[in-house]
Rosetta silent file (secondary structure, phi, psi, omega in degrees, C-alpha in Angstrom):
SEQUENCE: XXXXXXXXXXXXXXXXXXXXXXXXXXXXXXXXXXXXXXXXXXXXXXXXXXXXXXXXXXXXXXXXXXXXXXXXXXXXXXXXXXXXXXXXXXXXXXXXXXXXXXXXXXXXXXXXXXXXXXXXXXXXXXXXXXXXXXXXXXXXXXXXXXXXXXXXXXXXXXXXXXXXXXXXXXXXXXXXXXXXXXXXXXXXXXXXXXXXXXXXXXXXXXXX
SCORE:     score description
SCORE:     0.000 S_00000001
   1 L     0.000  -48.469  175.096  107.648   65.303  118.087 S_00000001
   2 L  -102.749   27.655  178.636  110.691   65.258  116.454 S_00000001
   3 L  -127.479  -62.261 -157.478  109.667   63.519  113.002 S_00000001
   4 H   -88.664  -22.522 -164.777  106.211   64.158  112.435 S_00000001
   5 H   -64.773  -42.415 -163.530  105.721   67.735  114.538 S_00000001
   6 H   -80.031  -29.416 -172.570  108.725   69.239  112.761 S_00000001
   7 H   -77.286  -34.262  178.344  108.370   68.048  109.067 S_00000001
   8 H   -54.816  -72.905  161.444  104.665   69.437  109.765 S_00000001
   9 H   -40.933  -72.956  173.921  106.071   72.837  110.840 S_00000001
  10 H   -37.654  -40.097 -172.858  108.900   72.917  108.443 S_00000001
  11 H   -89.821  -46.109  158.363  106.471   72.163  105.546 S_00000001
  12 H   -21.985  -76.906  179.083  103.850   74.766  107.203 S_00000001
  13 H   -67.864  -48.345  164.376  106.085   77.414  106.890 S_00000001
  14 H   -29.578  -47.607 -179.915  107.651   76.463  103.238 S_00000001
  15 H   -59.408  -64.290 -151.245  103.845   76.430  102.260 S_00000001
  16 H   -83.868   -6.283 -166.137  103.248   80.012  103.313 S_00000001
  17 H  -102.069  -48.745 -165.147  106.288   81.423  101.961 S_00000001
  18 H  -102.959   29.076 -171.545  105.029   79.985   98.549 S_00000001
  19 H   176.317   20.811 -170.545  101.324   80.518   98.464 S_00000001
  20 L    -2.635  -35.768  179.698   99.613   81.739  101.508 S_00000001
  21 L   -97.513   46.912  179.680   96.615   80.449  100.459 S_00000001
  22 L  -122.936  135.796 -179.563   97.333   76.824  100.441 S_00000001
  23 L   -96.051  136.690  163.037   96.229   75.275  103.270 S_00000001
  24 L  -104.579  131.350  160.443   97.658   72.505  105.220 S_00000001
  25 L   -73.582   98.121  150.508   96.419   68.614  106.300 S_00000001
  26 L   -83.270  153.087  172.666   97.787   66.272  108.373 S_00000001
  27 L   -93.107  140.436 -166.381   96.311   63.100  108.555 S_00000001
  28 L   -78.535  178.174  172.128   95.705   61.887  112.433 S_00000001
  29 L   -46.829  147.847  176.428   97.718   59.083  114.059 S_00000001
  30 L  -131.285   21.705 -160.412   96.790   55.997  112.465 S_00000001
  31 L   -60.494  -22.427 -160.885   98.643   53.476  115.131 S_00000001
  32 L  -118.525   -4.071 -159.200   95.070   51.888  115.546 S_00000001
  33 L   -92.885  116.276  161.101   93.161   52.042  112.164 S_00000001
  34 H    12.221  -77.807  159.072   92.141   48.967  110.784 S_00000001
  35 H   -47.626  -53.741  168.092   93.718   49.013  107.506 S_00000001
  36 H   -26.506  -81.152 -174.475   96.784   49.694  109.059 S_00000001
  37 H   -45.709  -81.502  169.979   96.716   46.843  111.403 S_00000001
  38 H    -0.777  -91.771  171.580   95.418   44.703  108.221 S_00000001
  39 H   -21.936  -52.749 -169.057   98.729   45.922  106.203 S_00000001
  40 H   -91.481  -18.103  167.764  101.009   45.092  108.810 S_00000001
  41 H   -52.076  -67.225 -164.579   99.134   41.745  109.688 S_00000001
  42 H  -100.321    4.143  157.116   99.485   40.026  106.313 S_00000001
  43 H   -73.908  -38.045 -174.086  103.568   41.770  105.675 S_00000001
  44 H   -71.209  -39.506 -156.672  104.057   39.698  108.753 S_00000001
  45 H   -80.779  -21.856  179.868  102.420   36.170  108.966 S_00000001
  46 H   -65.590    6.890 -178.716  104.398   34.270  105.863 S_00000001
  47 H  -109.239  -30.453 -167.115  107.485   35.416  108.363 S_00000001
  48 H   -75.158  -58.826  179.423  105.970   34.413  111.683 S_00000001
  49 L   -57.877  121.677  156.577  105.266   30.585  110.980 S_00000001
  50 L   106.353    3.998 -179.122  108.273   28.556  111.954 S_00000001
  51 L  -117.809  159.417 -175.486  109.620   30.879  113.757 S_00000001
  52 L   -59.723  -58.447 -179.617  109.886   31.329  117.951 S_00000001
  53 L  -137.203  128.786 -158.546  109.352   34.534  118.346 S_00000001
  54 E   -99.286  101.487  155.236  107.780   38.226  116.966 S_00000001
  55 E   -80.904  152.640  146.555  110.100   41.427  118.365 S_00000001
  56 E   -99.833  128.107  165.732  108.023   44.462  117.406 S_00000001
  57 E  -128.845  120.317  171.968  110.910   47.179  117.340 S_00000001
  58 E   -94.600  149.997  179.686  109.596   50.972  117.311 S_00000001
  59 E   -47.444  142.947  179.513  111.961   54.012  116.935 S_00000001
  60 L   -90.282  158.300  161.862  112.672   54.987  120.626 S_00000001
  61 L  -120.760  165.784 -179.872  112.243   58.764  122.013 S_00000001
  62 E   -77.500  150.928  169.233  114.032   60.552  124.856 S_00000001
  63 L   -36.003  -82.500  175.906  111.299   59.921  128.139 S_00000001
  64 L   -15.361  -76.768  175.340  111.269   64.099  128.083 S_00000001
  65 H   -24.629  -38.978  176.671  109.445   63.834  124.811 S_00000001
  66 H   -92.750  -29.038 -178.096  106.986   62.126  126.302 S_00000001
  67 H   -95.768    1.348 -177.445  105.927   63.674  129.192 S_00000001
  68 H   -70.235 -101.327 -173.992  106.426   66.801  126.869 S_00000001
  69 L   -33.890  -27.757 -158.213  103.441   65.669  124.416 S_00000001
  70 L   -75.839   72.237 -164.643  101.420   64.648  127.555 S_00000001
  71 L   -37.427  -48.528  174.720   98.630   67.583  128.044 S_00000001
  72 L   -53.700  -23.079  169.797   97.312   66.281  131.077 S_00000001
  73 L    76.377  -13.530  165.455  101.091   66.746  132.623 S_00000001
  74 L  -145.219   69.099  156.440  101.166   63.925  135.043 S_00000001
  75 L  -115.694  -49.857  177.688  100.276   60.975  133.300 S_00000001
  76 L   -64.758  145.304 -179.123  102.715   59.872  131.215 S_00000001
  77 L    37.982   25.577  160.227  105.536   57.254  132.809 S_00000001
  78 L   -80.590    8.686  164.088  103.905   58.013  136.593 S_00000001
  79 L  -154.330 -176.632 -170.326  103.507   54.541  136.859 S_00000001
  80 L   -66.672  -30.485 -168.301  104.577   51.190  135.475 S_00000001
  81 L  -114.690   41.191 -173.115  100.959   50.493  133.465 S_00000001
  82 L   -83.048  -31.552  131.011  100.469   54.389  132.803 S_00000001
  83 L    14.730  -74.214 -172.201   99.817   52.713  129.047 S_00000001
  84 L  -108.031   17.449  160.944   97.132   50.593  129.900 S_00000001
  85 L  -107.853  141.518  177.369   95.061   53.179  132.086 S_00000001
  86 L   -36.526  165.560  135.585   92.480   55.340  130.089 S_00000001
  87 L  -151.465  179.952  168.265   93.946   58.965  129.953 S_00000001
  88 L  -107.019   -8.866  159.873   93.342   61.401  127.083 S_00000001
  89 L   -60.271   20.588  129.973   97.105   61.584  126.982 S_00000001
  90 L   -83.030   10.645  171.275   97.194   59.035  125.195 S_00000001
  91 L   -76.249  -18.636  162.930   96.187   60.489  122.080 S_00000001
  92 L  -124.716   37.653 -151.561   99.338   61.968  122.121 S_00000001
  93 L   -92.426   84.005  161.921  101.219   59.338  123.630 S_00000001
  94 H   -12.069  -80.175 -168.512  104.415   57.651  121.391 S_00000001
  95 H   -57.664  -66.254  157.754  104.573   54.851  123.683 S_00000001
  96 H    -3.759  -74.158 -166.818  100.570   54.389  124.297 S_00000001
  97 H   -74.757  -46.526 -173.518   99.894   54.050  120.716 S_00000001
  98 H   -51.388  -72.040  179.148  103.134   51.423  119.702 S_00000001
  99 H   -64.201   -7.857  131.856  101.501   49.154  122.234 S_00000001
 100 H   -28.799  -60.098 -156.941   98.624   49.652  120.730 S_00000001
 101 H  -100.240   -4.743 -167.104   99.230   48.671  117.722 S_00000001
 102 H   -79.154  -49.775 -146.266  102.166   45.925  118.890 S_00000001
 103 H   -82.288   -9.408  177.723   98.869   44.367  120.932 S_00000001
 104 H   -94.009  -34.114  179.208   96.183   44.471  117.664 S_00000001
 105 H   -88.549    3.838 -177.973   98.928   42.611  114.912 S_00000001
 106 L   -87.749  -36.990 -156.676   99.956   40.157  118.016 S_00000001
 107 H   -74.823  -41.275  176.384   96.259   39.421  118.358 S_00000001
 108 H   -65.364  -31.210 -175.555   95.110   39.559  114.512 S_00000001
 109 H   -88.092  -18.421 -150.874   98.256   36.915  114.565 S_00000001
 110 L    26.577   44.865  171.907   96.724   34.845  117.427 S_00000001
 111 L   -72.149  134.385  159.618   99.891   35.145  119.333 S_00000001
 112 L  -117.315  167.363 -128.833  100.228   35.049  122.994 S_00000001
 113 H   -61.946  -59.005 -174.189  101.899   37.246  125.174 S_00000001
 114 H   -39.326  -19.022  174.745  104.573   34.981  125.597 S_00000001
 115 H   -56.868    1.456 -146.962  104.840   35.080  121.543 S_00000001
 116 E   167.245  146.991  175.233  106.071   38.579  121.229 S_00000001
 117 E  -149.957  140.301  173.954  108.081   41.626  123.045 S_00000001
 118 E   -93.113  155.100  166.933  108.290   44.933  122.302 S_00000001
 119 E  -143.830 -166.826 -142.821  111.862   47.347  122.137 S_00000001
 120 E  -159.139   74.826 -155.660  112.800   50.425  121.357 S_00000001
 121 E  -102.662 -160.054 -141.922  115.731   51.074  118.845 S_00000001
 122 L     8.189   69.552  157.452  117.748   54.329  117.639 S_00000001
 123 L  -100.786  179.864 -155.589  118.638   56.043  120.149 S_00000001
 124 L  -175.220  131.013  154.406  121.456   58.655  120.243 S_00000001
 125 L   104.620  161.999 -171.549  122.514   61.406  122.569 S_00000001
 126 L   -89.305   36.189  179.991  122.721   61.436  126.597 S_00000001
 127 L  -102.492  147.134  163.005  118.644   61.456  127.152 S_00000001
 128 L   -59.769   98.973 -178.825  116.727   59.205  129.048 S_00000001
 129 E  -108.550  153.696 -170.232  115.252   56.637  126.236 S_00000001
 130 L   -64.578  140.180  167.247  112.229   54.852  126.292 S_00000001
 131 L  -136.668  169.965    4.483  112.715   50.856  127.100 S_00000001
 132 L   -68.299  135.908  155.934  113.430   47.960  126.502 S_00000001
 133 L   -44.681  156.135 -175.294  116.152   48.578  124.049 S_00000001
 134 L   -86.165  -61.184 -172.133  115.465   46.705  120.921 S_00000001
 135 L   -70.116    6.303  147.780  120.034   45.583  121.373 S_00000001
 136 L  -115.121    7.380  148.153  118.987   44.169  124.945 S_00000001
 137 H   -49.254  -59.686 -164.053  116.044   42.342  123.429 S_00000001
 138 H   -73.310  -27.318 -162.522  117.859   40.620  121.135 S_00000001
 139 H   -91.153  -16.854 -176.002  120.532   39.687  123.433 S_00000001
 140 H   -59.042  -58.330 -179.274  117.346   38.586  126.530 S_00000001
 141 H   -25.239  -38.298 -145.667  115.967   36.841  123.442 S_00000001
 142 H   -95.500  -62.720  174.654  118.895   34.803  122.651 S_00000001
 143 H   -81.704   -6.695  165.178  119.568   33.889  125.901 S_00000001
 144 L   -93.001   26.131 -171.760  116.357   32.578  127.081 S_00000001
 145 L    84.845    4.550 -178.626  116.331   30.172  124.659 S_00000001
 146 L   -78.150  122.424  158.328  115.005   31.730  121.552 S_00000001
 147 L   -99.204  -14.536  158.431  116.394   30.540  118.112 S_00000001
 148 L  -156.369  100.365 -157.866  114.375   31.849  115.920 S_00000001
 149 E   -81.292  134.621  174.628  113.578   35.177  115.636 S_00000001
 150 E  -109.478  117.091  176.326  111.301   37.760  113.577 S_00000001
 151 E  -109.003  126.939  134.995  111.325   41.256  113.947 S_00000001
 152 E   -64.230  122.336  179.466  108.864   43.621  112.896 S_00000001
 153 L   -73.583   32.656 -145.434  109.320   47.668  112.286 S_00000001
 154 L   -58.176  -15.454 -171.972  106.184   48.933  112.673 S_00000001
 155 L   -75.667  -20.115 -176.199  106.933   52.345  113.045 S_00000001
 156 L   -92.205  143.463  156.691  108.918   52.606  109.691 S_00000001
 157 L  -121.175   27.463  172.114  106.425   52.081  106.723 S_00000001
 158 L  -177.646  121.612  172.152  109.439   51.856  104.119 S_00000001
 159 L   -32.529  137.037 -173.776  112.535   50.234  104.536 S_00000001
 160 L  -155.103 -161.220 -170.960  115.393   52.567  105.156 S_00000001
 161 H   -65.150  -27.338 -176.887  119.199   52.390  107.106 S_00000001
 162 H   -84.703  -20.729  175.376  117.410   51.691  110.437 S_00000001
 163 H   -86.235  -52.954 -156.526  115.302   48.816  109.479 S_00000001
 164 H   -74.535  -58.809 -156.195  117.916   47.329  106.750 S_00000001
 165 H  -106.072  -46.836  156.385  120.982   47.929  108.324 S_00000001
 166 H   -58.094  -46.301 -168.340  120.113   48.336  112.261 S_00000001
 167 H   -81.960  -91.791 -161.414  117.824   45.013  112.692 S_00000001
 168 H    -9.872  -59.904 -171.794  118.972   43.491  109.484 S_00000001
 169 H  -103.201  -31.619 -165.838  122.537   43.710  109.727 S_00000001
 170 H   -95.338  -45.980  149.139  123.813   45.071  113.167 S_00000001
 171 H   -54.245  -48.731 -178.343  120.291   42.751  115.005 S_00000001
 172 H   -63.853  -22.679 -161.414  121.456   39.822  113.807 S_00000001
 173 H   -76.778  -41.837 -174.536  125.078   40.184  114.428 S_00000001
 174 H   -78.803  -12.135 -159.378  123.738   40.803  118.281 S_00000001
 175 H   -94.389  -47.224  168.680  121.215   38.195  118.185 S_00000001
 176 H   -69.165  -39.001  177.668  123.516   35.539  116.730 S_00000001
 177 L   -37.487  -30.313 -144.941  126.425   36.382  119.252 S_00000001
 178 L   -90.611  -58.764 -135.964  124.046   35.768  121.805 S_00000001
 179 L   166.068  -62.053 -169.456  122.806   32.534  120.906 S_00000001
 180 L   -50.754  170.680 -176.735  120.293   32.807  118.225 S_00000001
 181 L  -113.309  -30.751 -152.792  120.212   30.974  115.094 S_00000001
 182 L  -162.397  152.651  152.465  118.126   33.186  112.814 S_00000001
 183 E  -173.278  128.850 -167.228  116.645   36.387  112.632 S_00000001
 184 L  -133.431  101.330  170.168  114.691   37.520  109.716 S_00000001
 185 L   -28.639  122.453 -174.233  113.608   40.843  109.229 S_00000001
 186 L   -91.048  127.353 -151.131  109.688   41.379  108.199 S_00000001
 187 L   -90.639  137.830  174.041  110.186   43.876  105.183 S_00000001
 188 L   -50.444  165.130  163.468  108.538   47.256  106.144 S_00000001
 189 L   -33.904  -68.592 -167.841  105.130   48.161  104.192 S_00000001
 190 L    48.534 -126.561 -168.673  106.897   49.816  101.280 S_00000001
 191 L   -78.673  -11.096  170.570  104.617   49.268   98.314 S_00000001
 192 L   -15.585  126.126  175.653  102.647   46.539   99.515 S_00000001
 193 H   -94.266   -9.202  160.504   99.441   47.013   97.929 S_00000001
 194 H   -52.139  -31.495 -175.265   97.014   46.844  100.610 S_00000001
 195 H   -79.874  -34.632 -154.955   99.187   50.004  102.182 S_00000001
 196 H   -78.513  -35.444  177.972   99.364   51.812   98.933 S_00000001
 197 H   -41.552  -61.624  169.000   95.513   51.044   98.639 S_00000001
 198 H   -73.192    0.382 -163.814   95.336   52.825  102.064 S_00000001
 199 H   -85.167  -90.591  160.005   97.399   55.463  101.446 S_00000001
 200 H     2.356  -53.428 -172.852   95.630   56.216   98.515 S_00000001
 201 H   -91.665  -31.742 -166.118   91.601   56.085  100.060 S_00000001
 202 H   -82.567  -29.334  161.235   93.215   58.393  102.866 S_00000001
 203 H   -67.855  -47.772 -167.431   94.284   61.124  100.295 S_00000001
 204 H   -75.979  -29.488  164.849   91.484   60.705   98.591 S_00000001
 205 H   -51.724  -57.313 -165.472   88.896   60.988  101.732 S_00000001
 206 H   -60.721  -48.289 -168.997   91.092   64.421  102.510 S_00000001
 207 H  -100.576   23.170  164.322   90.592   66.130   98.895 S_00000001
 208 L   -91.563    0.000    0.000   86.565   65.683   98.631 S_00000001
């Protein structure tokens, strides 16, 4: 809602002021699609061996946001596993789909559950954010015995200040205080070429 709805709008309207007849595409969620999953599967496993433990940390949202997006209107966060029960809100579900896709590269990974935890990092602002924090991860992490940790962004698909500088620089700093030993960042997609590959077949599917 507040990344991809508004650059959608915001581009929407640009578009119409400078061509009316140009049409716009979005491409659907892709938290689940194969290739995806693939992409983020093989950026990950030369990071995963040797190490304790796989954080997945997705950008957090305000709660609101969620129960916002939610059509159905009582589904989202009425219960602890509101997630893992069918609904058609999840199609437009933030949280839904990240454990989705946190539970297809864990598995594609052969991890088990105990392998891997999900958080929830940038947040900002007095709203009710989605947990666990990704900064009380790291410090649970730390202190349960973990020494060496890997985090994965999935939600970013090119490195930027929040993957580089939040995990990278500002996670470690909390992770080592804590305890830890290590903690080594899985570099977002960026140019990877299986992602570019998909990128690529998804534009091109769109303009036949």
């Amino acid at each position: 809602m507040p990344t991809v709805e508004t650059c959608t709008v915001e581009t929407a309207q640009r578009l119409a002021e400078l061509d009316p007849q140009v049409t716009l595409e979005t491409h659907p969620p892709f938290y689940n699609d194969p290739l995806y999953i693939g992409a983020l599967v093989e950026s990950a496993r030369p990071h995963v061996d040797g190490h304790d433990h796989l954080l997945f940390s997705y950008h957090g949202v305000p709660e609101r946001h969620l129960r916002k997006s939610d059509p159905t209107g009582s589904h989202c966060l009425s219960s602890p596993d509101c997630c893992s029960q069918p609904s058609p809100a999840h199609a437009t579900c933030y949280r839904h789909q990240s454990l989705a896709t946190t539970k297809e590269v864990a598995g594609a990974l052969g991890l088990e559950v105990e392998d891997y935890s999900v958080g929830f990092q940038s947040r900002l602002g007095p709203d009710t954010w989605m947990r666990p924090f990704t900064v009380e991860q790291l410090t649970r992490l730390a202190h349960s015995g973990v020494k060496r940790l890997a985090v994965i962004c999935p939600a970013f698909v090119a490195d930027c200040v929040e993957t580089l500088e939040e995990i990278g620089l500002r996670g470690r700093e909390t992770f080592m205080a804590a305890g830890g030993e290590e903690l080594t960042l899985v570099p977002c997609l960026n140019t990877n070429e299986d992602w570019v590959e998909t990128v690529a077949g998804w534009v091109e599917k769109q303009t036949l």
